[in-house]
mmCIF file as gemmi writes it, N, C-alpha and C atoms, coordinates in Angstrom:
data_model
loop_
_atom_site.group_PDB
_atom_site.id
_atom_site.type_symbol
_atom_site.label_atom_id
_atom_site.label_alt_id
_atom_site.label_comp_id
_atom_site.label_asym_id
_atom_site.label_entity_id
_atom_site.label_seq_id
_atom_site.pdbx_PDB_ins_code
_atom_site.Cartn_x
_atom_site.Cartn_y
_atom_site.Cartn_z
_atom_site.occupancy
_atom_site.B_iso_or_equiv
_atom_site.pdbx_formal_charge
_atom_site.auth_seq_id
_atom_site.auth_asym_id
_atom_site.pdbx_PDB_model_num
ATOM 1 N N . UNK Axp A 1 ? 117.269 125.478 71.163 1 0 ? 1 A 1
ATOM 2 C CA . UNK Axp A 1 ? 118.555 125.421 71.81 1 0 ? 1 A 1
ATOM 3 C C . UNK Axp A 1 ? 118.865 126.748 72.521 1 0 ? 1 A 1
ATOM 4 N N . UNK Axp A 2 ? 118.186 127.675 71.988 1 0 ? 2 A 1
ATOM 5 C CA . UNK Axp A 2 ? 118.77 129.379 72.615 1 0 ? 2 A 1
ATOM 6 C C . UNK Axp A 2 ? 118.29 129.378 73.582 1 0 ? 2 A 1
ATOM 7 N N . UNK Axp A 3 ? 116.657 128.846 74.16 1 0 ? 3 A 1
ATOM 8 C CA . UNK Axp A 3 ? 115.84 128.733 75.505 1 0 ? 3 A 1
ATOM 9 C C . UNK Axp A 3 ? 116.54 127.78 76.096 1 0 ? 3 A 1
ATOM 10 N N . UNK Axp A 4 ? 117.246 126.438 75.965 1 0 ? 4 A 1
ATOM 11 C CA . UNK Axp A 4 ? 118.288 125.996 76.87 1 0 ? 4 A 1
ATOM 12 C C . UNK Axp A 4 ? 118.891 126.622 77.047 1 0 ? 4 A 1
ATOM 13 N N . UNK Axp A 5 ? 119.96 127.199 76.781 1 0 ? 5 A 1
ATOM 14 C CA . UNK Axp A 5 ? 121.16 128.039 76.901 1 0 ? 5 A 1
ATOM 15 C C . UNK Axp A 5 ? 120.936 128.76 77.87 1 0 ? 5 A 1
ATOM 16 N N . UNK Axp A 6 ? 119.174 129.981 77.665 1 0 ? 6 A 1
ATOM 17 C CA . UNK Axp A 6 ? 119.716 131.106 78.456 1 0 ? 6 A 1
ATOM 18 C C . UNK Axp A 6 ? 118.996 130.675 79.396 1 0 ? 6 A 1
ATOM 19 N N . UNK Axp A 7 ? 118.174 129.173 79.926 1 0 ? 7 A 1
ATOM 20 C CA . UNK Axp A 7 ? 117.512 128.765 81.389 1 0 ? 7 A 1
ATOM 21 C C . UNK Axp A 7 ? 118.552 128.744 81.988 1 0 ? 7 A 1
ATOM 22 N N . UNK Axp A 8 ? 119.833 127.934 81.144 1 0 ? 8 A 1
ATOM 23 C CA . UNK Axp A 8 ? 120.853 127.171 82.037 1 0 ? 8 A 1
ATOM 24 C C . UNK Axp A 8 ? 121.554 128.331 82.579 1 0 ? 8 A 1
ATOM 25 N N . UNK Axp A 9 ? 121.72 129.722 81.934 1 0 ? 9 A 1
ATOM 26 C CA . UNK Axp A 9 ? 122.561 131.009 82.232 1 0 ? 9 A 1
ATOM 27 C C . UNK Axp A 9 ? 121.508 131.808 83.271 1 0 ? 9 A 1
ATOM 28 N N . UNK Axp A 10 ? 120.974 131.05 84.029 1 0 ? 10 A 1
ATOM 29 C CA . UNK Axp A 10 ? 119.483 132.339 84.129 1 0 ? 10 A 1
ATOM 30 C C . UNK Axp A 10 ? 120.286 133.003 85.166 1 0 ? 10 A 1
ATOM 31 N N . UNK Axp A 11 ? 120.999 132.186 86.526 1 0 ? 11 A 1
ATOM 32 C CA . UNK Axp A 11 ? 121.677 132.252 87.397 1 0 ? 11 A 1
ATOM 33 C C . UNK Axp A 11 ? 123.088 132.929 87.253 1 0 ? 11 A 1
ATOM 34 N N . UNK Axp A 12 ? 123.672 132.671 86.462 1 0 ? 12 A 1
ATOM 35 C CA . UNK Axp A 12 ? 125.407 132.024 86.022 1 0 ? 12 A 1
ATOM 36 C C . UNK Axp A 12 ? 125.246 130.962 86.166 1 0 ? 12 A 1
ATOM 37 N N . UNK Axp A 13 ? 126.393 130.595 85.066 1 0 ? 13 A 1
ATOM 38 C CA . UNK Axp A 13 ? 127.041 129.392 84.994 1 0 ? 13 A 1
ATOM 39 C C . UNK Axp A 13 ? 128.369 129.341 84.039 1 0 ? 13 A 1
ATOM 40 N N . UNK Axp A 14 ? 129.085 128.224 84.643 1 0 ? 14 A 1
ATOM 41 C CA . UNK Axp A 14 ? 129.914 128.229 83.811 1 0 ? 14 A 1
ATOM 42 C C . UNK Axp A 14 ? 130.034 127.603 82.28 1 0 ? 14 A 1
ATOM 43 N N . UNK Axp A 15 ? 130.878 127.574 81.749 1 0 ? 15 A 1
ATOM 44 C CA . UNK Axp A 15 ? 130.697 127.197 79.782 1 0 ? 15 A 1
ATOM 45 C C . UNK Axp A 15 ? 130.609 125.462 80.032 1 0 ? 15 A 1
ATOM 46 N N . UNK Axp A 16 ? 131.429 124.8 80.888 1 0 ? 16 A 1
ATOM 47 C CA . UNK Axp A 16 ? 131.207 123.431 81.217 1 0 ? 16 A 1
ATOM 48 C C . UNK Axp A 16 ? 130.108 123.072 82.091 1 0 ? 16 A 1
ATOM 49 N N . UNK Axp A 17 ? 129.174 123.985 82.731 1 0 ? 17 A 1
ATOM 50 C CA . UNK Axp A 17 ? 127.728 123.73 83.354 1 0 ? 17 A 1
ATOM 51 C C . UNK Axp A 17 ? 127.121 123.632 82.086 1 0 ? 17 A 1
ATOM 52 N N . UNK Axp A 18 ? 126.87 124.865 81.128 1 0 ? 18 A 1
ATOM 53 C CA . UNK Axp A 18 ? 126.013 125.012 80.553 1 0 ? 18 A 1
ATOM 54 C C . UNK Axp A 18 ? 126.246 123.616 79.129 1 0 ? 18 A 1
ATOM 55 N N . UNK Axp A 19 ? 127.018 123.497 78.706 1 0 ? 19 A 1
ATOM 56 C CA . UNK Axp A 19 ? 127.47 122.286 77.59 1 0 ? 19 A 1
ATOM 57 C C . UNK Axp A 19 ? 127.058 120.918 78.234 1 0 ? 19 A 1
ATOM 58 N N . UNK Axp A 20 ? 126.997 120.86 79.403 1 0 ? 20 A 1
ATOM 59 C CA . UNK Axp A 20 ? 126.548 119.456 80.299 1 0 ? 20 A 1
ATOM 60 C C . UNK Axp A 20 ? 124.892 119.774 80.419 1 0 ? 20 A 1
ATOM 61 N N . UNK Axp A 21 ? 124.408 120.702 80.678 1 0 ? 21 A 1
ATOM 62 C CA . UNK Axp A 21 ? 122.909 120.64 80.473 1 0 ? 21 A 1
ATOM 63 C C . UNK Axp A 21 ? 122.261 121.005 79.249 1 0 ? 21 A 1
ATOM 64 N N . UNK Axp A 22 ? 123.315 121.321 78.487 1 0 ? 22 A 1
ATOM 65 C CA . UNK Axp A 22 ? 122.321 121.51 77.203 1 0 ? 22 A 1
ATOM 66 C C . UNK Axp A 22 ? 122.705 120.659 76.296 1 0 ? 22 A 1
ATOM 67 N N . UNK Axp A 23 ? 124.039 119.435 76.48 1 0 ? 23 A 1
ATOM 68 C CA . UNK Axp A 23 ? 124.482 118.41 75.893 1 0 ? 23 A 1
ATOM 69 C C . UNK Axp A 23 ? 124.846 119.052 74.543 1 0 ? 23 A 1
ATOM 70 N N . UNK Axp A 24 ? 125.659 119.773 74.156 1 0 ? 24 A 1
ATOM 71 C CA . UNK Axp A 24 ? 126.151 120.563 73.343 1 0 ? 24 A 1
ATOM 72 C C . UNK Axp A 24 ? 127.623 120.246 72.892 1 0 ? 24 A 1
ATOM 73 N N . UNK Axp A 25 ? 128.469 120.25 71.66 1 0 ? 25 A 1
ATOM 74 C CA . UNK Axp A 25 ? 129.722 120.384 72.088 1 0 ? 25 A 1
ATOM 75 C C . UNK Axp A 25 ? 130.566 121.346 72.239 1 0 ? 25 A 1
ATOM 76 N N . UNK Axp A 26 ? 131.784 121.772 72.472 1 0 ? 26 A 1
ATOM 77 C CA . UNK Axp A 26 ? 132.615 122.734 72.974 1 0 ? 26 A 1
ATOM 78 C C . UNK Axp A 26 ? 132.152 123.801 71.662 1 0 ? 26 A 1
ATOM 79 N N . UNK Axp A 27 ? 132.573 123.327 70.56 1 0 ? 27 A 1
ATOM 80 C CA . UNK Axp A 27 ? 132.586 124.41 69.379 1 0 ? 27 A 1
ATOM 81 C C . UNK Axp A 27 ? 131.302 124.355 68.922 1 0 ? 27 A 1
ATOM 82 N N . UNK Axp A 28 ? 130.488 124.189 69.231 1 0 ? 28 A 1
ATOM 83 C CA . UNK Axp A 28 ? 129.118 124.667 68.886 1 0 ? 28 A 1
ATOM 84 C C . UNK Axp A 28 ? 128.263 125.312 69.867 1 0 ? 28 A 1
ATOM 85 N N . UNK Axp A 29 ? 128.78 125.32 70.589 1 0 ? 29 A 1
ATOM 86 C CA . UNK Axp A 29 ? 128.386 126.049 72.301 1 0 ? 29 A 1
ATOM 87 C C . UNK Axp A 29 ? 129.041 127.447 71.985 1 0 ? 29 A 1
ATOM 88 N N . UNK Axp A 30 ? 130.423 127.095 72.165 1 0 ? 30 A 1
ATOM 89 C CA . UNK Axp A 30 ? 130.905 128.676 72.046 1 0 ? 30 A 1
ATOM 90 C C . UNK Axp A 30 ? 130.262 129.579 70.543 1 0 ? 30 A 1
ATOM 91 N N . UNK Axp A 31 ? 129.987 128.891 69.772 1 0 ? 31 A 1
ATOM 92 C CA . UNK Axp A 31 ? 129.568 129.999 67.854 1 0 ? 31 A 1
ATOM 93 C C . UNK Axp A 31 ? 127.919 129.961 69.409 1 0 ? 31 A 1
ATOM 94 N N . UNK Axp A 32 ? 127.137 129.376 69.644 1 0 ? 32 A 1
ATOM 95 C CA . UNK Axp A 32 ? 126.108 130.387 70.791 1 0 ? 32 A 1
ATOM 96 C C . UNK Axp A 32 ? 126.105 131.113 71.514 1 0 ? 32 A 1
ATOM 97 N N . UNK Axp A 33 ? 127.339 130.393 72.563 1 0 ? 33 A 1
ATOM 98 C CA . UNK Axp A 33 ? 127.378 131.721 73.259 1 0 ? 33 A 1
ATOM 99 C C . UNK Axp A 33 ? 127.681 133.683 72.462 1 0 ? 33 A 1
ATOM 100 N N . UNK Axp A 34 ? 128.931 132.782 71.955 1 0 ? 34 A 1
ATOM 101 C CA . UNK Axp A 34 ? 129.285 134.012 70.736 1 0 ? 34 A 1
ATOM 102 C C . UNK Axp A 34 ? 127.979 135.292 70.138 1 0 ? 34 A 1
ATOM 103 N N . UNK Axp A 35 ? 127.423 133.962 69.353 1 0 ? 35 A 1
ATOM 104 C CA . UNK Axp A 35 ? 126.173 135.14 68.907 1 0 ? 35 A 1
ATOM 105 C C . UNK Axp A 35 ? 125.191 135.356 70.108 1 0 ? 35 A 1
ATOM 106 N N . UNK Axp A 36 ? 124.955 134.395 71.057 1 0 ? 36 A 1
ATOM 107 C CA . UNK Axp A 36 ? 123.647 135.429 72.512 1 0 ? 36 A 1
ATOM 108 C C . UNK Axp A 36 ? 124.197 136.575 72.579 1 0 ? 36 A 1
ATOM 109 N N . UNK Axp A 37 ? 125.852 136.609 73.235 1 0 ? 37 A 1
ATOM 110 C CA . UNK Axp A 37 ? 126.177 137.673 73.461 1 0 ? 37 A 1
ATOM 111 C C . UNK Axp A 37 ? 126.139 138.685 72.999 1 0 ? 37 A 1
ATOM 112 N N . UNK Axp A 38 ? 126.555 138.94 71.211 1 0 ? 38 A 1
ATOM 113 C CA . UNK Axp A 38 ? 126.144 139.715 70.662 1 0 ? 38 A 1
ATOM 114 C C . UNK Axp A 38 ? 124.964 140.416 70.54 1 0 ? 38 A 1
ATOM 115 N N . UNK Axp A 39 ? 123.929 139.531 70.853 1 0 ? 39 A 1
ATOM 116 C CA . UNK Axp A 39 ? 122.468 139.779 70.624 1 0 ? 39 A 1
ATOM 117 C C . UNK Axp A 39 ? 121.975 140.409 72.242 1 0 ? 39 A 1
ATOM 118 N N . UNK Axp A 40 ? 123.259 140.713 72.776 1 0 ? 40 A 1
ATOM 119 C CA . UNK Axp A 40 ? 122.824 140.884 74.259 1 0 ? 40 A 1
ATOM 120 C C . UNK Axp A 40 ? 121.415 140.192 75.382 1 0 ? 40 A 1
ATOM 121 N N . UNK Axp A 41 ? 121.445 138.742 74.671 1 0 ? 41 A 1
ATOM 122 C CA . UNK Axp A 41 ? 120.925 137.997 75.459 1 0 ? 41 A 1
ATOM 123 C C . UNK Axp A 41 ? 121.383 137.81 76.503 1 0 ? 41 A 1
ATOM 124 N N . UNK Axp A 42 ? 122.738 137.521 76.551 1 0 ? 42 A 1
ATOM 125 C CA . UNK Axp A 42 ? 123.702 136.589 77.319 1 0 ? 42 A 1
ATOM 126 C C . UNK Axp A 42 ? 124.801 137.905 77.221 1 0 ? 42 A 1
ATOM 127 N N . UNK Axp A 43 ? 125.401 137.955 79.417 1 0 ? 43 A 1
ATOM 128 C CA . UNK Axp A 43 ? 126.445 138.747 79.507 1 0 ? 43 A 1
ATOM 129 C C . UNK Axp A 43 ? 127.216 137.741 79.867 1 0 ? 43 A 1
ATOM 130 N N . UNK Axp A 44 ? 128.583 138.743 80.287 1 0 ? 44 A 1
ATOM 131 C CA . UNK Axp A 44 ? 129.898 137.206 80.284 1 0 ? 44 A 1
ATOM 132 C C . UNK Axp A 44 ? 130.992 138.162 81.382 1 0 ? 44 A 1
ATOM 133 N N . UNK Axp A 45 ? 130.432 137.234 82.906 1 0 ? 45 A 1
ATOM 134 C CA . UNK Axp A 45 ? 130.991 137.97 83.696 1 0 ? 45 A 1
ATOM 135 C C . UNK Axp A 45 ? 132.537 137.385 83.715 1 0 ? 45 A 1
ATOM 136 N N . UNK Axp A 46 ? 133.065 137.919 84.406 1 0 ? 46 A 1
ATOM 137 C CA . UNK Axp A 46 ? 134.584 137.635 84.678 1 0 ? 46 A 1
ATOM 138 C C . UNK Axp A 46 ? 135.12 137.926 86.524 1 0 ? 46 A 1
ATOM 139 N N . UNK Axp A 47 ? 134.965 136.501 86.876 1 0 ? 47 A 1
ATOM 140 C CA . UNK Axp A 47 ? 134.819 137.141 88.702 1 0 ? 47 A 1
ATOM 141 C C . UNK Axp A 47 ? 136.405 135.464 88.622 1 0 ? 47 A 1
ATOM 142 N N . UNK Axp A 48 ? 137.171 135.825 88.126 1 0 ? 48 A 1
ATOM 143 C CA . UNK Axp A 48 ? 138.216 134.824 88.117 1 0 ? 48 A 1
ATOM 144 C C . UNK Axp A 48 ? 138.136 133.769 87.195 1 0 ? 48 A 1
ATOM 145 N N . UNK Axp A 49 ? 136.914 133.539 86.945 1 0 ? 49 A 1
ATOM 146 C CA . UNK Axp A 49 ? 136.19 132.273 86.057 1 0 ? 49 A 1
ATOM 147 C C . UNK Axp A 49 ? 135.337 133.122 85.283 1 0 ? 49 A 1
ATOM 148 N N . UNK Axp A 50 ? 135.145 132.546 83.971 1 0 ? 50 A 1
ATOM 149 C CA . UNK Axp A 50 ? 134.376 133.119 83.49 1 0 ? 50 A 1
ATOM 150 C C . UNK Axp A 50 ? 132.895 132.452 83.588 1 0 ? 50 A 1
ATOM 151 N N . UNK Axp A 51 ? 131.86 133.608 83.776 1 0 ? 51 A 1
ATOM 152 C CA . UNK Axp A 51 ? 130.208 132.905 83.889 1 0 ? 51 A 1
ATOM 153 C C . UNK Axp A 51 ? 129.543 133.389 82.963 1 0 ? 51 A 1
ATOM 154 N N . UNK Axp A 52 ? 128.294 132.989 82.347 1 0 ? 52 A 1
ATOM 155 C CA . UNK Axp A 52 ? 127.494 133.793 81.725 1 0 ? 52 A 1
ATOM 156 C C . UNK Axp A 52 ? 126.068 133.622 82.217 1 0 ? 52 A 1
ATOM 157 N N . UNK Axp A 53 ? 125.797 135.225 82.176 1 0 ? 53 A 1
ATOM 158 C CA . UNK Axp A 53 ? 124.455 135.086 82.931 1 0 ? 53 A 1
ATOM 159 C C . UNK Axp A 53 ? 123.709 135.828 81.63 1 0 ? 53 A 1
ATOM 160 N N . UNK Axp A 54 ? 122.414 135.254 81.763 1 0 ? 54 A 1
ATOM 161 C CA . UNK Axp A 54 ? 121.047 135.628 81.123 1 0 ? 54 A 1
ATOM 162 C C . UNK Axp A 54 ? 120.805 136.939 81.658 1 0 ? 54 A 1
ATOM 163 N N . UNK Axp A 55 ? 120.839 137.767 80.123 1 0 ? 55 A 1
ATOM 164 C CA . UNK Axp A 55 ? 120.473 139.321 80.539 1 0 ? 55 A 1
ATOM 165 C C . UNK Axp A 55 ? 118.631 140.046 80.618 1 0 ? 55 A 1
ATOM 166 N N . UNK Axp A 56 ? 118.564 140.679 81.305 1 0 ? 56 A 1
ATOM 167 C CA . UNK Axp A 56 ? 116.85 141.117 81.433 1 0 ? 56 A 1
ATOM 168 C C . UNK Axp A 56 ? 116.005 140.917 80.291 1 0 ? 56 A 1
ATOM 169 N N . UNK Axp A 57 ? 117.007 141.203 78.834 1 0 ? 57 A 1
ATOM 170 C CA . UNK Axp A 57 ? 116.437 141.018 77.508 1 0 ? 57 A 1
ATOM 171 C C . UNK Axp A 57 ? 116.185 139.604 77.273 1 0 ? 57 A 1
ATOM 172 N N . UNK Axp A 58 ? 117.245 138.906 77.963 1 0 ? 58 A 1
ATOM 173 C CA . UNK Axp A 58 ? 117.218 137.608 77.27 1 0 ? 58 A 1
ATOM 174 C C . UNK Axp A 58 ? 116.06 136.805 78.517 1 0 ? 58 A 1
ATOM 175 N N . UNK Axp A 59 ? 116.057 137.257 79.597 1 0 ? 59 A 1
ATOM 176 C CA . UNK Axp A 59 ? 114.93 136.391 80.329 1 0 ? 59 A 1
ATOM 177 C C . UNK Axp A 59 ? 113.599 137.091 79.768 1 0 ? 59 A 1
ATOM 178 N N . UNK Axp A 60 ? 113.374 138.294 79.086 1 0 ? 60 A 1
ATOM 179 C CA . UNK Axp A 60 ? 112.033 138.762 78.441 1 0 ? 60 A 1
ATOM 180 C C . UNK Axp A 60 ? 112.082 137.745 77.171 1 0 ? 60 A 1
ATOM 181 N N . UNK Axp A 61 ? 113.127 137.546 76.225 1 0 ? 61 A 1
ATOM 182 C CA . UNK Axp A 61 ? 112.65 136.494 75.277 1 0 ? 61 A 1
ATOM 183 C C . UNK Axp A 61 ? 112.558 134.683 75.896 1 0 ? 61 A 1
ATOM 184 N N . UNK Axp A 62 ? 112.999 135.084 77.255 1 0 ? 62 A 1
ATOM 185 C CA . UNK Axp A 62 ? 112.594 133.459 77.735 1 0 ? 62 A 1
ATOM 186 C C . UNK Axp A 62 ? 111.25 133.387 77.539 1 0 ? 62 A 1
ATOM 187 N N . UNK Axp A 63 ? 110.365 134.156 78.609 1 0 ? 63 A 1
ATOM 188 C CA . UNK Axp A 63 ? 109.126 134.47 78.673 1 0 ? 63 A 1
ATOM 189 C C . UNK Axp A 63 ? 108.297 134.506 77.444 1 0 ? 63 A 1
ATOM 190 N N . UNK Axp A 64 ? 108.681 134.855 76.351 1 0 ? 64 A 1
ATOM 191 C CA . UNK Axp A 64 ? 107.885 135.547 75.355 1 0 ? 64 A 1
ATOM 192 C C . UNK Axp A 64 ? 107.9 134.336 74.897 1 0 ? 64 A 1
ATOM 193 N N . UNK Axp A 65 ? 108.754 133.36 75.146 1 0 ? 65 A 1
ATOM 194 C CA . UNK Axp A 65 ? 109.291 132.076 74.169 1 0 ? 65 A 1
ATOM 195 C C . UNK Axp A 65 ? 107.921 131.365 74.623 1 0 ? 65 A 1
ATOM 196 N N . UNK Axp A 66 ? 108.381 130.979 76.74 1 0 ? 66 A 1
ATOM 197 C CA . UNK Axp A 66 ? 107.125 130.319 76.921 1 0 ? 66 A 1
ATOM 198 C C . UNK Axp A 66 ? 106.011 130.221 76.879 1 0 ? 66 A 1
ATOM 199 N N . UNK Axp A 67 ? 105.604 131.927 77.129 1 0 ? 67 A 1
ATOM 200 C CA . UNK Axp A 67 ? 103.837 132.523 76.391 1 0 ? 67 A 1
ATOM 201 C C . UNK Axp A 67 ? 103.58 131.566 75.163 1 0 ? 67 A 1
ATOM 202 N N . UNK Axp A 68 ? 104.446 131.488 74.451 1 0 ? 68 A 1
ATOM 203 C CA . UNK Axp A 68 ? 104.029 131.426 73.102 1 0 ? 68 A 1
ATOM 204 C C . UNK Axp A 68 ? 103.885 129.657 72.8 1 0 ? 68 A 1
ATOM 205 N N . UNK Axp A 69 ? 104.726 129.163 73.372 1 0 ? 69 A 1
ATOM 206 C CA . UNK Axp A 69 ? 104.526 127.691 73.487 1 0 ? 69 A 1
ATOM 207 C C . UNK Axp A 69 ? 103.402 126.969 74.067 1 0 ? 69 A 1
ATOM 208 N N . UNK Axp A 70 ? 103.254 128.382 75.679 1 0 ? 70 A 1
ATOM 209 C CA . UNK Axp A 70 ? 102.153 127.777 76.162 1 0 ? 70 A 1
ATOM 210 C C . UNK Axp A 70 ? 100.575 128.085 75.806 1 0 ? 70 A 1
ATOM 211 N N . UNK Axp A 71 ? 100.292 129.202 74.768 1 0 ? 71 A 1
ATOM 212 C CA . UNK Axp A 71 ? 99.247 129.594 73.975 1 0 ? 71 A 1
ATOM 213 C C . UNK Axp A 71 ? 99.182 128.608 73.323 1 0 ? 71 A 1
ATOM 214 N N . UNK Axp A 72 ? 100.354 127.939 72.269 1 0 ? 72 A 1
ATOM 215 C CA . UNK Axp A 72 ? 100.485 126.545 71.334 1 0 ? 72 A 1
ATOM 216 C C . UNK Axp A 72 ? 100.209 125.224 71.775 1 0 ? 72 A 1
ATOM 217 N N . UNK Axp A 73 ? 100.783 124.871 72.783 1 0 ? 73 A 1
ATOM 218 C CA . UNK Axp A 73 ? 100.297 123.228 73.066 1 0 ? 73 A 1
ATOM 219 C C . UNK Axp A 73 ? 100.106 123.552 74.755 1 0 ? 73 A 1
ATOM 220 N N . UNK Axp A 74 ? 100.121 124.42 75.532 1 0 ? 74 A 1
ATOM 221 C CA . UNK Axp A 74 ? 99.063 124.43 76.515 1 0 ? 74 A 1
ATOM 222 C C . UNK Axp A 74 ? 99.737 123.855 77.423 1 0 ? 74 A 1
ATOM 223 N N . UNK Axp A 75 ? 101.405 124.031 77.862 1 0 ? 75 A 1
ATOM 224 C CA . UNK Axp A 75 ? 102.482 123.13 78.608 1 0 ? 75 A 1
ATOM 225 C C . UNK Axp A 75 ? 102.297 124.083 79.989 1 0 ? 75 A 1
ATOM 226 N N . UNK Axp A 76 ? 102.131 122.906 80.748 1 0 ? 76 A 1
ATOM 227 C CA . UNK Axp A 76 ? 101.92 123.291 82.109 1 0 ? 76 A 1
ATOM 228 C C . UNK Axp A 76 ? 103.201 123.929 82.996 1 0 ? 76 A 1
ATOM 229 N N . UNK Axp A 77 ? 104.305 122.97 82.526 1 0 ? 77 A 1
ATOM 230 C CA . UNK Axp A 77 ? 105.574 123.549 82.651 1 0 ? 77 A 1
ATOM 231 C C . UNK Axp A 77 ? 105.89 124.521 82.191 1 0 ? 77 A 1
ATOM 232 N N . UNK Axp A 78 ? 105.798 125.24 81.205 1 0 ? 78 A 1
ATOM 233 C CA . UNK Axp A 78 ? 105.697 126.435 80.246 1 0 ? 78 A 1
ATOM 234 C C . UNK Axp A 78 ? 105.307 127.402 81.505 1 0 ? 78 A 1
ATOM 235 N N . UNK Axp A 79 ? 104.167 127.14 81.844 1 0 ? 79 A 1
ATOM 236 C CA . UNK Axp A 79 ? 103.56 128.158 82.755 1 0 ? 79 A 1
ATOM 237 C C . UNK Axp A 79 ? 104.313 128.932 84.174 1 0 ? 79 A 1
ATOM 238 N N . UNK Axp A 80 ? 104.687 127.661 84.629 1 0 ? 80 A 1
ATOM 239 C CA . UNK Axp A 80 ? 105.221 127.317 85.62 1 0 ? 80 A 1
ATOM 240 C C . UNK Axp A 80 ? 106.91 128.457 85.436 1 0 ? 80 A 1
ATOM 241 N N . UNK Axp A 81 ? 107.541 127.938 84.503 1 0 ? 81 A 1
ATOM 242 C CA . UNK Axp A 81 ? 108.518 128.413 84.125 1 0 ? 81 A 1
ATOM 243 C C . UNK Axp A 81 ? 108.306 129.898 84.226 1 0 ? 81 A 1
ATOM 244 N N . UNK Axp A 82 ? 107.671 130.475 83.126 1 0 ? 82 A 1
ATOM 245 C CA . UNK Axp A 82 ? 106.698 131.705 83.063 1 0 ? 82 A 1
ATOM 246 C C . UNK Axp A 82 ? 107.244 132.405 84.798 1 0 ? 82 A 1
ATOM 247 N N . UNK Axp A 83 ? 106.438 132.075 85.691 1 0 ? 83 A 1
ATOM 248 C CA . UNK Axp A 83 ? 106.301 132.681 87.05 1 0 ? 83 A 1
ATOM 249 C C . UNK Axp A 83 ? 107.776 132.477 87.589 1 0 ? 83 A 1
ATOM 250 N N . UNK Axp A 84 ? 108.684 131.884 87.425 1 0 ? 84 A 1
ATOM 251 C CA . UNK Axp A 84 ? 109.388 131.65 88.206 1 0 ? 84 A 1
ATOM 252 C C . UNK Axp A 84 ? 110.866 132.601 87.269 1 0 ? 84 A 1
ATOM 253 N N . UNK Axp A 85 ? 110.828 132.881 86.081 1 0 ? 85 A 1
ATOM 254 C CA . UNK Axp A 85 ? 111.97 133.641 85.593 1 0 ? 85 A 1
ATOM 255 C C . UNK Axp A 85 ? 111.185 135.453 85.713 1 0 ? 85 A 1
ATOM 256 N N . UNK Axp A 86 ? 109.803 135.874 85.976 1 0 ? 86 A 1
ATOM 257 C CA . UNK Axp A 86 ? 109.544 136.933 86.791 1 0 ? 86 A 1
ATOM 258 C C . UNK Axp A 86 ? 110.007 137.24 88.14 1 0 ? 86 A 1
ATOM 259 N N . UNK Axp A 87 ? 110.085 135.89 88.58 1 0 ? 87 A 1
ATOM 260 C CA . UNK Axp A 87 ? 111.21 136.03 90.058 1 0 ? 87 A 1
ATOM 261 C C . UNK Axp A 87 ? 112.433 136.311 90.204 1 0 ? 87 A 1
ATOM 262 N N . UNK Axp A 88 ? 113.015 136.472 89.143 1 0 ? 88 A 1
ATOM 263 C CA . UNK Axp A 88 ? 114.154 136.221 88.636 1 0 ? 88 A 1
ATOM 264 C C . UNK Axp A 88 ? 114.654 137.485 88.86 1 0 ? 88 A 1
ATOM 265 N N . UNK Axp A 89 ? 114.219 138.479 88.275 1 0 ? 89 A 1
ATOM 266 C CA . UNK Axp A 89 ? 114.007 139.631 87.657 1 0 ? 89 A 1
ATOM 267 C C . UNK Axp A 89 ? 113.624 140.481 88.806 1 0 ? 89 A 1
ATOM 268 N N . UNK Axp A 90 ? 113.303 139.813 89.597 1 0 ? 90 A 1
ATOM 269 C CA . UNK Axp A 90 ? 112.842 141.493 91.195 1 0 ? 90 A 1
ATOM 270 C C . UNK Axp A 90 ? 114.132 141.311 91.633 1 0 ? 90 A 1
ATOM 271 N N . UNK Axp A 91 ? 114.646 142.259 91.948 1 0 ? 91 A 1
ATOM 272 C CA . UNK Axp A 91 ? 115.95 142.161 92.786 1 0 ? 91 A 1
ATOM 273 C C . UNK Axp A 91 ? 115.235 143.118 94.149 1 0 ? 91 A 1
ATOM 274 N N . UNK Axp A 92 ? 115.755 142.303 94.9 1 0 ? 92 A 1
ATOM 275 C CA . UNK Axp A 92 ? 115.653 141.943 96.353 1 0 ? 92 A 1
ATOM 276 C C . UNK Axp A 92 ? 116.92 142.436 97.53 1 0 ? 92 A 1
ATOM 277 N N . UNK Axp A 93 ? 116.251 143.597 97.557 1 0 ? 93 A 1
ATOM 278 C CA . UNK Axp A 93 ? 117.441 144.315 98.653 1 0 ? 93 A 1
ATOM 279 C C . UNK Axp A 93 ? 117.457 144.134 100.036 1 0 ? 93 A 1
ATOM 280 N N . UNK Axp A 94 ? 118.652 144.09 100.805 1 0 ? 94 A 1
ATOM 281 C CA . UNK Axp A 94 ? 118.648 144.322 101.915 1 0 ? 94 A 1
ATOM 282 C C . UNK Axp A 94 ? 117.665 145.207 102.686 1 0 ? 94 A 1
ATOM 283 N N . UNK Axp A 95 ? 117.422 145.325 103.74 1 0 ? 95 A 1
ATOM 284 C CA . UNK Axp A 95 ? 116.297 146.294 104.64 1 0 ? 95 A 1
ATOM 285 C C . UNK Axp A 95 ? 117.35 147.537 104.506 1 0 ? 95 A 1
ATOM 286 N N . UNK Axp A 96 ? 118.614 147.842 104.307 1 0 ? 96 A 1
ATOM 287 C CA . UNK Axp A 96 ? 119.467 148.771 104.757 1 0 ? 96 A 1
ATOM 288 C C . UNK Axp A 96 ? 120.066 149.715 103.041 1 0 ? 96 A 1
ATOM 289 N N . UNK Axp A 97 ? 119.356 149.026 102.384 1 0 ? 97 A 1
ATOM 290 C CA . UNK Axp A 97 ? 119.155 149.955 100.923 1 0 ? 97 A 1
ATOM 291 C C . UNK Axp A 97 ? 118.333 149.992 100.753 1 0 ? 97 A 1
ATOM 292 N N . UNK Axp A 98 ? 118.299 151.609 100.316 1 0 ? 98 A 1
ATOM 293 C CA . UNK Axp A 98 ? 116.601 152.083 99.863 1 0 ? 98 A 1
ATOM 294 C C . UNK Axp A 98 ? 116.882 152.122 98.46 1 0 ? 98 A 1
């Protein structure tokens, strides 16, 4: 359930995105979010709405999650996943910041 959580946060999202894709209910969502945050998996922006996005730590235990699944039963998706939350993670500047 914690690797749902922080795919669905990889971006932001909001607490009613993330409970609709991880089919969760209200009070058992929030005691997760609660403890990611603590665990500084999961930050909790505030831009009028509140979002929570998946922190660098928490997309390194995404990764470490899928390595490990995909060493175990060999999931192609696993892999896949793998490459695409390293993308995640380059931040990508304008030509006009060095």
């Amino acid at each position: 359930m914690v690797a749902k959580i922080l795919r669905a946060a990889a971006k932001g999202s909001k607490e009613e995105e993330i409970m609709e894709q991880c089919k969760l209910e209200s009070m058992v969502l929030e005691n997760y979010l609660s403890a990611l945050a603590e665990l500084r998996l999961l930050m909790i922006e505030d831009k009028g709405e509140t979002f929570y996005r998946t922190t660098q730590k928490g997309l390194d235990f995404l990764r470490t999650y899928h390595r490990l699944r995909w060493l175990l039963w060999g999931k192609d998706n696993d892999f896949l996943l793998m490459r695409l939350l390293g993308q995640l993670e380059k931040k990508v500047h304008p030509f006009y910041v060095s």
